[in-house]
C-alpha positions, 0 to 999 in steps of 0.5 A, a space after each residue: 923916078 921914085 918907085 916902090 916894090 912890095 912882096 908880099 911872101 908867106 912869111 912877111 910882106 917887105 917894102 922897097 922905096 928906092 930911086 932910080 936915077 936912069 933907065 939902067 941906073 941902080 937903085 938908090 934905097 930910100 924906105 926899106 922895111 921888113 914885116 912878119 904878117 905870117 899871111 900864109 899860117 895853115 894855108 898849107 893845111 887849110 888852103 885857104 888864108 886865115 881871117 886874122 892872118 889876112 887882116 893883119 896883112 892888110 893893115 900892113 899893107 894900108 901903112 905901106 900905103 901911107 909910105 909911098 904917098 908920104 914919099 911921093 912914089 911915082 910907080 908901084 909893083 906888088 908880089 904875092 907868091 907862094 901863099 896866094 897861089 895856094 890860097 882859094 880865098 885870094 881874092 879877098 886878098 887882092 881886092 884889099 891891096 887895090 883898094 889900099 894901093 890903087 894897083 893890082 897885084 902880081 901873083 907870081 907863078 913859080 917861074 916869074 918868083 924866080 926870074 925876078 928874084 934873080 934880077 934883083 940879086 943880079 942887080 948888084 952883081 958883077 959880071 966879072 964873077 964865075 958864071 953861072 950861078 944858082 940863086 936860093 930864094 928861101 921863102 916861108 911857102 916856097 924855094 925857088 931854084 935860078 940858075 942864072 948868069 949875072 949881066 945875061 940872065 935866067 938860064 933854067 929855074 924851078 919852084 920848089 913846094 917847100 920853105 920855112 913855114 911850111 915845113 914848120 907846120 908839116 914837120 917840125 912844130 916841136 921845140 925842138 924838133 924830134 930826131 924822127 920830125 927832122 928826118 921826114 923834113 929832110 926827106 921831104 926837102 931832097 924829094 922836091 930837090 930830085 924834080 928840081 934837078 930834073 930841070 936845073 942842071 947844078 953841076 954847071 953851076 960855079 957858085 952859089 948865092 942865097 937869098 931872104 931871110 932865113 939865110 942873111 939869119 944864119 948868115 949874122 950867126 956865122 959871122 957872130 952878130 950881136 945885131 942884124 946889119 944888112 951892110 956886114 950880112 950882104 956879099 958874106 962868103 961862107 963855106 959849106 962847113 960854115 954853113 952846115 955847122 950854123 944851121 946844125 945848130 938852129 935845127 937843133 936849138 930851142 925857140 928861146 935860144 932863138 929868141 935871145 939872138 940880138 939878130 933874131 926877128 921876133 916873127 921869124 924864130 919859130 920857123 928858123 929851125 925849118 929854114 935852117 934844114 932847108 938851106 942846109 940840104 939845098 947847100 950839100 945838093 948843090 956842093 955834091 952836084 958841082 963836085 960831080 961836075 968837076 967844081 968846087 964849092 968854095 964859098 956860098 954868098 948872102 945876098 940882101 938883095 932880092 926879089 924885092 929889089 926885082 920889084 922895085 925894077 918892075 916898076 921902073 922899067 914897067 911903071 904902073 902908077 898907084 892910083 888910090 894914093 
């Protein structure tokens, strides 16, 4: 069967075009494409979707169409997350991405972001590995927190109000971000992590794996990419060390230091800095947790896959066949 998943996040809108030999069998990558669309520009302010945001979308979104009529997709399944839950002027959205697609879209709630972000780490995950582990999808409007076993399932997860974009546009817009901007982000990303803990129990956790692109970014730093390669990004195991020292330097750098990375997404450099802190604090929370618990921190892992594989998945298992196509 041949479907599509598409996740349409705060930041940038993703397609997925992959086959699915069995029931059970794993994806088999045919078209996959990333796209900064920035759908969620000052909707943390606003609370509603910028006409020109909302347009370039869209336009994306129609191209995305002619992908899977070109690729002949049986099945499609389409995430909206963060940014739509927020935005009060959504359905304009959702009527345009039927009328191009021929589906209706999924607006995830927090819960539902995270589960399907898990399954779609977990797709490519052993079950011989420790167990469990905390999934970080990075997004641009939200973080989810999954704490999950590989081969059984979601355990506990939350939704944290915080990401890349929204950070930037809360605090740390300068270039770079002042001493006193840094600060309130930070004090910003462990208040959301404080009602994380609340429900996601960190000190059981035996590892750590991160997810989206702020992390597989600061991942091609860490290993010294000269450009981006999902294949040398993907399984990455880097230290707590590795990854403060990486994200020190993002948080404090310039947008045209940024800019010259071979790896570095044009639509993606401004808002690295934020990403950068977010992961940052989320990795010293979970390293300090499970030290607490009696574990260490050995190694945090990159993932590749994410939500946009949970999609794809969907729309095996739950086929939903785009009828404007």
């Amino acid at each position: 069967m041949r479907v599509a998943g598409i996740d349409c996040g705060t930041n940038s809108i993703r397609l997925l075009i992959a086959d699915v030999p069995g029931q059970n069998g794993p994806l088999d990558d045919v078209v996959r494409l990333m796209d900064v669309v920035r759908l969620g520009q000052g909707v943390d302010r606003t609370g509603q979707f910028d006409p020109v945001a909302l347009e370039r979308t869209l336009a994306k979104v129609g191209e995305y169409a002619d992908l899977c009529r070109e690729h002949g997709v049986e099945s499609i399944r389409f995430a909206a997350t963060s940014a739509t839950r927020d935005a009060s002027n959504r359905q304009e959205f959702l009527d345009g991405v039927r009328r191009a697609l021929g589906v209706p879209v999924q607006v995830l709630t927090g819960d539902q972001e995270a589960s399907t972000s898990f399954e779609g780490a977990a797709s490519v995950m052993g079950t011989d590995g420790p167990s469990p582990v905390i999934a970080v999808d990075l997004g641009g409007g939200s973080t989810e927190i999954v704490l999950g076993e590989p081969g059984q399932g979601v355990v506990s997860d939350f939704s944290m109000n915080v990401g890349c974009v929204r950070m930037h546009e809360r605090h740390m817009a300068s270039d770079p971000a002042t001493d006193e901007q840094i600060a309130a982000a930070r004090a910003d990303v462990n208040a959301a992590l404080d009602e994380a803990e609340a429900v996601v129990d960190f000190t059981s956790a035996r590892g750590l794996v991160g997810l989206a692109g702020t992390v597989t970014t600061l991942t091609a730093r860490a290993l010294g990419l000269q450009q981006y390669d999902p294949a040398r990004i993907h399984g990455t195991e880097l230290t707590v060390e590795q990854v403060t020292e990486v994200c020190e330097w993002f948080i404090h750098s310039e947008k045209s230091e940024r800019d010259a990375l071979g790896y570095m997404h044009p639509g993606r450099s401004d808002v690295m800095a934020s990403g950068a802190l977010v992961w940052e604090e989320v990795v010293k929370r979970v390293a300090a947790r499970m030290a607490d618990g009696g574990t260490s921190l050995k190694a945090i892992i990159t993932s590749e896959h994410d939500i946009l594989d949970g999609m794809a998945l969907w729309a095996a298992h739950d086929p939903q066949e785009p009828r404007a196509l």
